[in-house]
Structure formats: structure tokens, C-alpha cells
N, C-alpha and C positions, 0 to 999 in steps of 0.2 A: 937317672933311670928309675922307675916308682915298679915295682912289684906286688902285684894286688892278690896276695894269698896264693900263689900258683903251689907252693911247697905244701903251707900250712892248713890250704885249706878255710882258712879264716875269710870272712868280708871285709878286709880293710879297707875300700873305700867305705862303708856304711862305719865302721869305725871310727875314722877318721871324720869322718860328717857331723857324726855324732861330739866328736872330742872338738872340732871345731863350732859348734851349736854353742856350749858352754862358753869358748871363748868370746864369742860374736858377744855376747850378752851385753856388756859396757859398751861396746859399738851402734846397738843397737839403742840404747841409752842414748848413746850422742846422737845419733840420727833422730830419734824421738824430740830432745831438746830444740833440734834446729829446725825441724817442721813447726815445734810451737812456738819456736821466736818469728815464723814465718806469717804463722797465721795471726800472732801479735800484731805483728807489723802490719799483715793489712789491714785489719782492728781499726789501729790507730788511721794510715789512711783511707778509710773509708767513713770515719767521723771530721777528717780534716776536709774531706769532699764536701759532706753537710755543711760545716761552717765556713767553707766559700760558696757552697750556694747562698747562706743565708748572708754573708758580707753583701755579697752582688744586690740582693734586696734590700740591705740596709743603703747601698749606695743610692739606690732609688729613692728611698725613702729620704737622701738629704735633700731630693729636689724641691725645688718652691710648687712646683706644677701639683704634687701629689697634695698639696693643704688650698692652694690657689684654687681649683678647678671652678671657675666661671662659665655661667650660663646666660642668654641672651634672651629674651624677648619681643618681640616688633609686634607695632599695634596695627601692623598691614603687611601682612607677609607678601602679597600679591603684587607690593609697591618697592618693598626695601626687607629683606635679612641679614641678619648678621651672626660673627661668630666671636668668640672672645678665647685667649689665651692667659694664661696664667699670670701673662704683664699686665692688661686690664686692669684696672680701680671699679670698685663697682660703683656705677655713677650712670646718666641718663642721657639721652642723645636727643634733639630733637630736629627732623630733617624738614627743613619748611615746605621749597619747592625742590626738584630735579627740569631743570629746561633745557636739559640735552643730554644725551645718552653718548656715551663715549662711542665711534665707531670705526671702523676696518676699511683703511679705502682699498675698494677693489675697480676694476679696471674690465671693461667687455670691449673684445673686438671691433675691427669697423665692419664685421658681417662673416658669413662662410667662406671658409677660407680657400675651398676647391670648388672647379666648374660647376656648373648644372649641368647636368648629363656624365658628368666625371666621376670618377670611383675614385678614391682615398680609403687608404688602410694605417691607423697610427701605428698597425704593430710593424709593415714592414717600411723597409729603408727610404729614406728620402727622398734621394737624388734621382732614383730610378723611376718615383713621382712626380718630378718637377712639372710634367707637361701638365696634372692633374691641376695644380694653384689656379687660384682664379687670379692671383696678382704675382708674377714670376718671380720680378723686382731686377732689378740691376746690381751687378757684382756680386752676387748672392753666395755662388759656388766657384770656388777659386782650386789650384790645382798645388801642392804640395805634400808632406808629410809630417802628420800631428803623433808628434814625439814627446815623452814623458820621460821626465828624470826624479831623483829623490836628493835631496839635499839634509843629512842631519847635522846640524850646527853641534860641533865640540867647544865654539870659543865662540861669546857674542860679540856682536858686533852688528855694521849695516851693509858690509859689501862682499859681497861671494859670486862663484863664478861655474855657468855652468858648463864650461872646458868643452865647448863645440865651436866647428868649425863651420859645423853646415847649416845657420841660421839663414832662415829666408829672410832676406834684410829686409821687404814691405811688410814685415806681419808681424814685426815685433808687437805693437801695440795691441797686437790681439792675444798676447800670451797669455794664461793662465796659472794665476799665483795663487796658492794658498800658504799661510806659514799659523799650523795645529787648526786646520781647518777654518782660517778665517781667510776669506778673501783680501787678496790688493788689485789695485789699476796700477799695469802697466801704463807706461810714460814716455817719452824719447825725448832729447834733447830740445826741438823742434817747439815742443808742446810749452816747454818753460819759460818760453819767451826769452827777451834780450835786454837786461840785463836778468839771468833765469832767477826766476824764484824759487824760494825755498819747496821743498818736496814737504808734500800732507804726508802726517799719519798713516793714514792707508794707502800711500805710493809707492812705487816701487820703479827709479831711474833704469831701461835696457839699454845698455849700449850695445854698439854690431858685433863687438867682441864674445860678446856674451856672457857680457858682468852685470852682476846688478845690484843698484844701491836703493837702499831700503828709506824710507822717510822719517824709522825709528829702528832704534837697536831691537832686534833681532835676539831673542833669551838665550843662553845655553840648555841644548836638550831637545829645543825646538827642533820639527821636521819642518821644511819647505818642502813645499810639490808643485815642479814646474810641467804644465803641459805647453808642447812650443812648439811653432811651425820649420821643420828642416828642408833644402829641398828635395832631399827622396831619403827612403829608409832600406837600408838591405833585413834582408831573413832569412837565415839559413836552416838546412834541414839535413842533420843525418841521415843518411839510406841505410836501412834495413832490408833482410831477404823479406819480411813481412809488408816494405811499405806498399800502402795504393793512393794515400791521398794527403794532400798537408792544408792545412788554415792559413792563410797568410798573415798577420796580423790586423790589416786592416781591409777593406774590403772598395766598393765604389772605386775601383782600380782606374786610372785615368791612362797610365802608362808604361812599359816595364822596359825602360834604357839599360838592362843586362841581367843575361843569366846563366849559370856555367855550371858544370858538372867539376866537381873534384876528387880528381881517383888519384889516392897515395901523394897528393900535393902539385901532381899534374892538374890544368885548366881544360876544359875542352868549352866553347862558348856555342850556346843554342841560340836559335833568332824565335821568336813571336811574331805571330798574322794574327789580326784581326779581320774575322768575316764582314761583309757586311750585314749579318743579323748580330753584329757586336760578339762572336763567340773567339775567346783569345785561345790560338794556339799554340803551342810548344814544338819547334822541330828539331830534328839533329840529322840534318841536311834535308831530305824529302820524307823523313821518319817522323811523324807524329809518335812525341813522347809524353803528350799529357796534355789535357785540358783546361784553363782559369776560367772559373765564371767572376765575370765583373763587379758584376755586383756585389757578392760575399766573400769573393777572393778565397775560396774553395779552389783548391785544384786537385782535380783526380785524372791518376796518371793509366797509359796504357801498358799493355806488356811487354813494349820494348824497353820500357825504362830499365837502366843498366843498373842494378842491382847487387851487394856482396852474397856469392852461393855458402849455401850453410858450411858453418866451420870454418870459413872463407875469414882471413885476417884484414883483407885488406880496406882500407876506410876511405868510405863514399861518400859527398854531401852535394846538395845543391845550393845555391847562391843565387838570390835574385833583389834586383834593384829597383825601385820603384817609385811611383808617385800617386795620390788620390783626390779625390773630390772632395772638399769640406768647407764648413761656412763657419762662421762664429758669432757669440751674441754675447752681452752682456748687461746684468739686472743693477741698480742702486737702490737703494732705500735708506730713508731716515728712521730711525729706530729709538728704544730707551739706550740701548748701547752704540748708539752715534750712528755717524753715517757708513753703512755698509756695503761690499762691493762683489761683485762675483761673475767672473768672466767664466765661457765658455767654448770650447773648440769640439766642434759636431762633425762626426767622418760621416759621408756620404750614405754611406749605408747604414746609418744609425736610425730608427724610429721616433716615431714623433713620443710616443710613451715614455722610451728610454730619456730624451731629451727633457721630458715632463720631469720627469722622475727623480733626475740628475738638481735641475733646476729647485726642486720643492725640498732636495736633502740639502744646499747649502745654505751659506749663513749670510744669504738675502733676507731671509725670513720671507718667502711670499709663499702662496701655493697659486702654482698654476694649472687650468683644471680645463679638457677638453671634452665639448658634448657632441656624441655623432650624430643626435637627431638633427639637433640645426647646424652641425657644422662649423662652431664656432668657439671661442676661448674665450675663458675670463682669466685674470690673478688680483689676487688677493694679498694686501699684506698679513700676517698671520697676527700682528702686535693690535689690538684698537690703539685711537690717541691722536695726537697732531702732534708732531714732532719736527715738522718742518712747517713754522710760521709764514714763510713767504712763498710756499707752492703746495704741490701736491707732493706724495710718501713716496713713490716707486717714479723713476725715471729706466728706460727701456731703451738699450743701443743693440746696432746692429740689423743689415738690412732684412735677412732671415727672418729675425723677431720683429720689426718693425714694418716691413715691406708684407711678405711673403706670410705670416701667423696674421699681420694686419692688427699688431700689438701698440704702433704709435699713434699717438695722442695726435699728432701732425697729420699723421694720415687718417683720422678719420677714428680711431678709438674715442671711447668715453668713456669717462671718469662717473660712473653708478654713483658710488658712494664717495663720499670725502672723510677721510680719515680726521676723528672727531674728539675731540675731550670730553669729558662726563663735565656739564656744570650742575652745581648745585648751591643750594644755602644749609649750613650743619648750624646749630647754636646760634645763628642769627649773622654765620659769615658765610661772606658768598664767595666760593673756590671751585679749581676744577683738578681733576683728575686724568690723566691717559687710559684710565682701565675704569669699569664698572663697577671691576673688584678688587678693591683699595684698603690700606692697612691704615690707623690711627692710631695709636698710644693702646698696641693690641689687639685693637680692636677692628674686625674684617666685616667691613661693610660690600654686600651685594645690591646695588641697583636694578631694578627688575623695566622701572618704565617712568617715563617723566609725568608729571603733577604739579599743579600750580596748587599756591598758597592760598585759594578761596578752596580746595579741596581738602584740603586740611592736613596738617602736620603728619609725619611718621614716627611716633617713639622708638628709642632703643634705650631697653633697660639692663644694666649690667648688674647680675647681682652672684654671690656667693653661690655655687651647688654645693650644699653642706651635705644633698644623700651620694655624691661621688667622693669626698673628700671621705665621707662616712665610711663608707665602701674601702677605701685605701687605706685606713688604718684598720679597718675588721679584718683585710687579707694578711697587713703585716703581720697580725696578733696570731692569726691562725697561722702562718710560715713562722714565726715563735714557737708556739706549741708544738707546733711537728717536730723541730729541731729538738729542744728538750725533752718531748717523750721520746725518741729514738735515741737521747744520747743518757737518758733515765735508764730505759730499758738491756741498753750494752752495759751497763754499771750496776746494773740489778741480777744479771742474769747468772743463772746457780750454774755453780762450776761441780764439774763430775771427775773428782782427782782421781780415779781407776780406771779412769778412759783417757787411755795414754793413744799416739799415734799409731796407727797400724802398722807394725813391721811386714816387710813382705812375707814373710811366713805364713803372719796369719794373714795377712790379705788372701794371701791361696786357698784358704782353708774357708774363705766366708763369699757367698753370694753378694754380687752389686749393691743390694738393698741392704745386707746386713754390714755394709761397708759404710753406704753413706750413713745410716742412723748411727752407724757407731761415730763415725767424724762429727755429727752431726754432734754429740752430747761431748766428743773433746774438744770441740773449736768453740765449746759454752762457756760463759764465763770467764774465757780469759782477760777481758778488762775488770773484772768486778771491782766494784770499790775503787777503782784506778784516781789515785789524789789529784794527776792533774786533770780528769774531766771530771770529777765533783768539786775542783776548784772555780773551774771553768762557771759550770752551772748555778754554785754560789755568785760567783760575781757578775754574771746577767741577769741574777734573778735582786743583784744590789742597785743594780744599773737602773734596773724598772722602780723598784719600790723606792731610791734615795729621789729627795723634793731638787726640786729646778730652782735655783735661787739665780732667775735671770731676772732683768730689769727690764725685758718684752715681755715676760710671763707673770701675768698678774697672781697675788697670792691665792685668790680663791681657785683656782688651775693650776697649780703648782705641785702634785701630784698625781700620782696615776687613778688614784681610789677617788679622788674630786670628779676628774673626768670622766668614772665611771667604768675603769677597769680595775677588777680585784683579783686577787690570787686565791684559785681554789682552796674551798672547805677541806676538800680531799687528799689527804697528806701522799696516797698514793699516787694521786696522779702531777707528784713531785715539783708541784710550783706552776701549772698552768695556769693561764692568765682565761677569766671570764669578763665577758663586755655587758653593763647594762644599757642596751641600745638606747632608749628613751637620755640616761641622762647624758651619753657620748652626745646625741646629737641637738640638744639643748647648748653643751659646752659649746657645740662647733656653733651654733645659730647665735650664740649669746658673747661669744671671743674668739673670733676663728684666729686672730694675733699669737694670742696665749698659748693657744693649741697647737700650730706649725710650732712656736719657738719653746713648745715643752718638746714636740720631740724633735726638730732639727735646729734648735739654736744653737750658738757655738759662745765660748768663751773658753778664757787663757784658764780656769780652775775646774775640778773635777763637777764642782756642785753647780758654776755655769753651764755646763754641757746640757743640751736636750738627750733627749734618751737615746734616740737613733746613735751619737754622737759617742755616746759612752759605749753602746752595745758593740760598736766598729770598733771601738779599740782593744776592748777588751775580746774581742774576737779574733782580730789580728795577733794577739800576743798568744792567744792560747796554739794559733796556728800555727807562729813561730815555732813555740815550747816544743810543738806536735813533731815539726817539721826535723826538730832537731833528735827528738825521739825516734820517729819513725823512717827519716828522710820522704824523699817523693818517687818519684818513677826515674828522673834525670841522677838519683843521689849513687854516690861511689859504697862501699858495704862501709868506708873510712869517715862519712862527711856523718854517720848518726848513730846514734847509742848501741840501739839495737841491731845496726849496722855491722858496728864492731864485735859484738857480744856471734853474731853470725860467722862474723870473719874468723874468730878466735874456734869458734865448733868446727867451723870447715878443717881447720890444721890438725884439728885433735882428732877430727875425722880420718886426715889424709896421715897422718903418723899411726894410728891405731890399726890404720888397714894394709900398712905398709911390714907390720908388727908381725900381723895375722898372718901375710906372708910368709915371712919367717915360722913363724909357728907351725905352720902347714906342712914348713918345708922341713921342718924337724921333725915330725912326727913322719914324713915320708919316712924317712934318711931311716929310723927308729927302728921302720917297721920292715923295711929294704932289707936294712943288718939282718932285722931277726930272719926273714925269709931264706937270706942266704945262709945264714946259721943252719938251719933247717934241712937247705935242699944240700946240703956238706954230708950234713947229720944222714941223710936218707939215701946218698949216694955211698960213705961210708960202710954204714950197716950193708947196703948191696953188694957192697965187694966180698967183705964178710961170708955172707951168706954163700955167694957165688965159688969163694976159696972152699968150704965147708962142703958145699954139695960137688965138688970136682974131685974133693980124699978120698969121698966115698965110692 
């Protein structure tokens, strides 16, 4: 219990405040120290920040690209350009003739694909168009359900299984395989012949069970995507007090073999009419409980539908079985990456767009591309080239895509273009290319248009760009400078030893601004003179100025000062490096060798190093040094110097405050006594008085 002058009179708490202010003072001391090991420490990382920026530049600077930078010339840009990379030789091309232009076989219909007089819309669904085709086709639209699974392979191998039972056994070979989006053809037994041959690459054996063996092992990590025909699919729907309507999954509804209401795990089964304007109903006996539109397989229900009432526990779902309308196709193509395959399985009510669409994202490589003026299609393969010698790029299955789009070659398509190789004569040899734009020894040649050799040659000159190589070592020099005038300036900067940390006392006592300027002149100077970043800076500024003694770097370039970089006049501005541009770029026009392997040669001695070379290691180390000083942001207070040096203020912190306690608690105790001394003292004398004034 603490008694605050009630006897005496006195202000013991301001007393006490006061006798603990004097205490605090060494506390105050230790907290001062540990803010400026604080600000130390960011110091140091925030110089180690600079010299990983500047590492990461040095690491650029050991590429070949930054001394290589090659430029090109063509003495008929209209005819032939080109571009050159850092592997380039600077050396000269001469293109005699070009007599064929590589090209894209693409592929036009045998005509418009819907009636005269008939309306077609790509956006909506197919099958509800059929009448519209100018060519119907046969077998076109078949009746099942196009079911989707996912396969992620844990172990590879060639044979996996997709565990159904309900395979439509005619429609395997229309299935739909991808494995990390590459197409396979499905296969059947049938198809291998007797005695069967070996399954291709891009194969994939179905059996009815619904396994399937692949023509190649199968990676681990790989996803397969099988899409495959079932003969019906069910879809279920929780009831809600809120429902009115559900999507079916698939639409072009052909037929619905059951559908049942389930309340608490009881059945109750509804029957389907179909109008004859095709509208499907839903009863539950003469009850119309909801409507399916066929086409989209929408169904919106009426108000009899039996429903859980709010707060209502009990759980309600519907159940329906079914089957739809759908066709399938499939694209081939001969490509750079072989021969390619990509089947497809189309629900009824899919559009011709979506169909486009699907088609032009897989790895057929074609684009297929509908115009509604004339009513007609082309595709394209996306690759120029001839890649298949004994035919044409793209082969087209399926009666839909053949029959009905009017995409086969059999039925009456043409082949526009034929997929073509670039020939040409380069140096006096005659070769050809798949592409226009072709790589050689670096060098990226674009073909524009063919030319015969009474028109005259096309040059290509390859030569040195000495103003970009110029360029890349003017930005290292200047990312140098920046680095050591900022790590000059922390090492320079006046330190103001009476500008200690602010204790909160005086924080109180000072405005925001008279706060920051005071931190402002104690967080000064605390590296000054710091030995390891004026070591640091000696030993890049030894890096630059020691000679190359490579045997790629010729003696006359074997300094920095030959190639025309000196170290300022100016002592203040602590070793900056200045460029005489004229003779830098003389060195580079006159030994661009010398120059890359003065600053990024390599060898096993300090004096073989190029500069870049030197600058990285010794940057590295100093980072280390830093790292062990300062730590990082990841670091424990135990894994760096001043880590520990913090760790150690914290204890003396946490003991001196624990002290102050005590101390507090004794001067209470001190001051309690004395009160109660007092209020004894004054209760005493009361009696006194009291006995005196009652004699009388």
C-alpha cells in the first residue's frame, strides 16, 4: 500500500519521480547505446543493399553480349534483313537468288456452308441449326454423353485406367486425349491389324474396359485429359427454399431415362413429356413441376416444386439421367515438332465459334477462321514449311468437319496454298528453310520476296557496334561512381557526439521537426572512417587501376588509363573514374578482343582477372565481412556482431529496469514508514490535546 503525503502533506509522488529521473539516467544511457547500434546496423545494411545492386551489374557485365553487340547491314532491305546476336563473327553474307518463299498451307472450303435462303448464326448452338447446312452429311449427330475426367500420373509409365463402366463401346475411337496439352489418336484393337503393330508415339490403345495404353511412357507429374463418350450422364441438384432454376450440364438434350426427387434419402420418381413443339416437361403425377429447354438444358421450375421451408433441416435433391446430341472431329498436321493430333467431341449445343475457338487453342497448330459474308471457312496451318514430303500439312477427319463445315479435300475443298520451304542460294550454296525467318551462326536472316540472280545479289554485313558496346561500359562506369560516391559520402560524414538519441523525456518536450533534425545530425556519422568500407573502396579502386596481364588482352590495352579511363584529378571526389570518349572508342574500333577480356577475362591469378572479375570478388567479400557485421533481415541478434553487442544491451536493459523496480519499491516502502510515523505523531498529540482540554 503506497501513501502519497495524506499525513505530511508532502508530494511524494513528484518526489519520487523526481528521485527516480536520477536513477533512470544509466538506463537511459543503455537505451541511447542500443538505438545507435540500431542505426549502425542499418548503415551497414543499407551499403550492403548498394553492393548487391552493383554485384548484379557486374554480373551482367561478365556477359559476352555487352562487348559483342553486332550490327547488320543489307544492301536491299526491301529484299532480305537481318539481325545479329552476340554469337555472330563479323563477316559478310551474300544472298544470290531466293526462288521460293516459304509458305502456310491453308485449306478453303468446297463453298457456303448453309442454304440459300437459310439463316446460320456461329454464335448459337449447332444442332438446333442442322436444318440450316447446305450439306447435312450422314452420321453426323449421334446420341450419348460427353464425359470428362482428369488423370494426374504419380508414377510413369504407358497404361492407366479411367475406372468407368459406362463407356459407349462404338465411340471409343472418338475419344479425346490430351497428356500437358498435347494431343493423341485414340486406337482400338481392330485398327492394329493381325498380327497388331506397334502403337506410334502419338497413340493411345482403348480398350472397352477403359484402359488405356499409351505408345510412349507417360512422365510423372503429367496430367491426362480424357474427354469420352458415356451412355448417359446423371446431375444432381440440392434444393434450396431459394431454388427456381438449374443448368444441366450439358444441353441439346436428346433424352431423360429418369429423374427423382430425394427427400431425407426417400425416392419419389417424376416422368418427362415432350410437346410436340419439342418443349420437355417435368410431372409429379398431373403436377407440372418444371420446364427443360432442350436445347440449353436450362430448366426452370414452377411453384410446385417441393422445396426445404426456412430453418427446415431436412435435405432435398433432384436426380436426372440423361443423354444428348453430339458429333466429333479431328485435325492432323505435320509440323517442326512432328506429326500432330487433336481430337474433338462437340455437344449439340455448342456454337460454331466456340468450336473455332477450341480448335485454333490446341496443339494442331492450325487456325480456323469463319466469314459470314460468303459463308465459308478456311484453315491454316500456323507453322510456314513442308514438313511432310509425300502430301499435303493438315489431314481433316470426321463427318461434321468434313461433310457438314465442307472441310474435306475428298469432298470438294482446296488446297489455296501449299505449305512451302524458303529456297534460296546464301555464299554460293543452294538450301532451303521451313521459315522465312531463319537462324545461321547467329545470324537472323528475314526473307521479304524472291529474286533471281540477273537482279543482283543481296549483302549482309556483319560488323562490330562499338557506339552500344561504348555505351555499356559508359553506364558500368557511371553504376561505379554512384557506388563509391555514396559509400565516400557515409564515410565522410561529420559525426555530432552531443547528439545523443532522444530519450523520451525530451521527445516530449520537442516538436516533430525539432525531433527529426535532431536524429537527423545523431544518425550522422556513424560509419565515419569505418575500416572495413574504406577497405572495401581501396580495393576496387586496386581492381580498376592493377594491369591485365591476360594473353587475350594485348599490352597496349592492358590498362584502364590506355583505354581511356582515368581516376579523377579531384581528391574529393574520392577516386571517381572519368571516360575520354574519343579514345575508349578508338580501343573498342581498334581491339574490341582486348577490351571485353580487359574487363571480363577470367584466369586462375589475381592479375589474369579482367576488371569486372576482380570488382565481383572483392565485392562479394566485403559483403560477406558486412553480413557478418551487420547480419541481414533473415539474421538471429546471435548470427552478427552487432547482433550480439544489441543482444547484450537488451539484458542490461532488462536487469537495470527490473532494479529500478526495486528501487521504486523502496523509496515507496521509505516514504509509507515515514507517513505513518507522522499520521501516529498527529493522532498522538490529538489525544493529548483532547485529555488537556477535558481537565479543564
Amino acid at each position: 500500500m503506497r501513501i502519497g503525503g495524506l499525513a505530511s502533506g508532502m508530494d511524494i509522488d513528484q518526489i519520487v519521480g523526481d528521485l527516480m529521473k536520477a536513477e533512470r539516467m544509466p538506463l537511459d544511457k543503455l537505451k541511447q547505446k542500443k538505438q545507435t547500434l540500431e542505426w549502425k546496423r542499418d548503415d551497414f545494411r543499407s551499403m550492403n543493399t548498394l553492393l548487391l545492386d552493383f554485384r548484379s551489374e557486374l554480373t551482367q557485365m561478365k556477359l559476352t553480349s555487352k562487348y559483342r553487340a553486332r550490327q547488320t547491314a543489307s544492301t536491299d532491305e526491301s529484299r532480305l534483313t537481318a539481325t545479329a546476336t552476340s554469337a555472330a563473327n563479323p563477316v559478310s553474307y551474300s544472298i544470290t537468288s531466293v526462288s521460293q518463299l516459304a509458305s502456310t498451307e491453308t485449306r478453303v472450303n468446297a463453298g457456303k456452308i448453309y442454304k440459300n435462303g437459310a439463316t446460320f448464326d456461329p454464335a448459337k448452338g449447332l444442332y438446333s441449326q442442322q436444318s440450316s447446312f447446305e450439306v447435312p452429311g450422314t452420321n453426323v449427330w449421334r446420341t450419348g454423353a460427353i464425359t470428362s475426367k482428369t488423370i494426374n500420373v504419380t508414377t510413369a509409365g504407358r497404361t492407366f485406367n479411367l475406372d468407368t463402366a459406362n463407356l459407349k463401346a462404338d465411340e471409343l475411337t472418338n475419344m479425346s486425349l490430351t497428356v500437358n496439352g498435347i494431343g493423341f489418336n485414340a486406337v482400338v484393337d481392330t485398327e492394329l491389324g493381325s498380327p497388331a503393330r506397334a502403337l506410334k508415339a502419338n497413340e493411345v490403345l482403348v480398350k472397352a474396359d477403359g484402359s488405356l495404353e499409351f505408345g510412349k511412357d507417360i512422365a510423372q507429374n503429367s496430367v491426362i485429359k480424357v474427354n469420352y463418350i458415356a451412355n448417359d450422364r446423371t446431375d444432381k441438384l440440392t434444393l434450396t427454399k431459394d431454388t427456381t432454376s438449374w443448368q444441366l450440364s450439358q444441353g441439346s438434350i436428346n433424352s431423360i431415362s429418369s429423374i427423382k426427387l430425394i427427400k431425407d434419402g426417400t425416392e419419389t420418381p417424376y416422368t418427362v413429356t415432350t410437346d410436340p413443339s419439342g418443349v420437355m416437361r417435368i410431372l409429379d403425377g398431373t403436377t407440372e413441376i418444371g420446364v427443360i429447354n432442350q436445347e440449353t438444358g436450362k430448366v426452370d421450375f414452377s411453384a410446385a416444386l417441393p422445396k426445404p421451408a426456412e430453418g427446415e433441416e431436412t435435405e432435398m435433391s433432384l436426380e436426372v439421367t440423361y443423354d444428348h446430341h453430339f458429333t466429333s472431329l479431328a485435325v492432323d498436321t505435320h509440323t517442326s515438332k512432328g506429326e500432330m493430333h487433336s481430337s474433338f467431341l462437340v455437344s449439340g449445343s455448342e456454337s460454331l465459334n466456340s468450336v473455332i475457338s477450341r480448335v485454333n487453342s490446341s496443339s494442331a497448330g492450325v487456325n480456323m477462321f469463319y466469314d459470314s459474308f460468303t459463308g465459308q471457312m478456311t484453315m491454316s496451318r500456323t507453322e510456314t514449311g513442308d514438313f511432310n514430303k509425300t502430301g499435303q500439312e493438315m489431314f481433316t477427319r470426321g463427318n461434321f468437319l468434313n461433310h457438314v463445315l465442307r472441310m474435306g479435300i475428298a469432298q470438294g475443298a482446296e488446297t489455296k496454298v501449299e505449305g512451302k520451304n524458303a529456297i534460296f542460294e546464301i555464299n554460293g550454296l543452294q538450301t532451303e528453310r521451313t521459315s522465312n525467318n531463319f537462324e545461321m551462326t547467329g545470324v537472323t536472316f528475314n526473307l521479304k520476296k524472291t529474286f533471281t540472280e540477273a537482279e543482283g545479289a543481296v549483302g549482309i554485313s556483319v560488323t562490330n557496334n562499338g557506339e552500344e558496346v561504348f555505351k555499356n561500359i559508359k553506364d558500368f562506369v557511371a553504376k561505379y561512381n554512384e557506388l563509391i560516391d555514396k559509400m565516400n559520402k557515409k564515410i565522410s560524414e561529420d559525426r555530432y557526439r552531443t547528439y545523443l538519441p532522444l530519450t523520451d523525456e525530451q521527445r516530449e518536450a520537442m516538436s516533430e521537426d525539432q525531433q527529426e533534425k535532431w536524429e537527423e545530425k545523431a544518425k550522422s556519422g556513424l560509419l565515419r572512417r569505418d575500416p572495413l568500407l574504406s577497405s572495401a573502396l581501396t580495393s576496387m579502386r586496386m581492381n580498376f587501376s592493377s594491369p591485365v596481364a591476360n594473353d587475350q588482352v594485348s599490352g597496349l590495352f592492358n590498362q584502364m588509363a590506355k583505354l581511356g579511363i582515368t581516376t579523377s584529378a579531384n581528391y574529393l571526389e574520392g577516386g571517381k573514374l572519368q571516360i575520354d570518349e574519343a579514345k575508349l572508342k578508338k580501343a573498342i574500333e581498334d581491339d574490341p578482343t582486348s577490351v571485353e577480356n580487359f574487363f571480363k577475362g577470367d584466369g586462375t591469378t589475381e592479375s589474369q582477372k579482367g576488371v569486372v572479375h576482380r570488382l565481383y570478388d572483392s565485392v562479394t567479400k566485403t559483403m560477406d565481412q558486412l553480413k557478418l557485421k551487420a547480419g541481414n533481415s533473415f539474421s538471429t541478434l546471435q548470427q552478427y556482431t552487432i547482433g550480439r553487442e544489441l543482444d547484450n544491451t537488451n539484458d542490461r536493459i532488462d536487469r537495470f529496469e527490473d532494479r529500478l523496480k526495486q528501487v521504486e519499491d523502496r523509496y515507496w516502502r521509505q516514504f509509507t514508514a515515514m507517513e505513518k510515523a507522522i499520521q501516529r505523531s498527529n493522532e498522538q498529540s490529538m489525544q493529548l490535546m483532547n485529555q488537556f482540554s477535558g481537565g479543564m
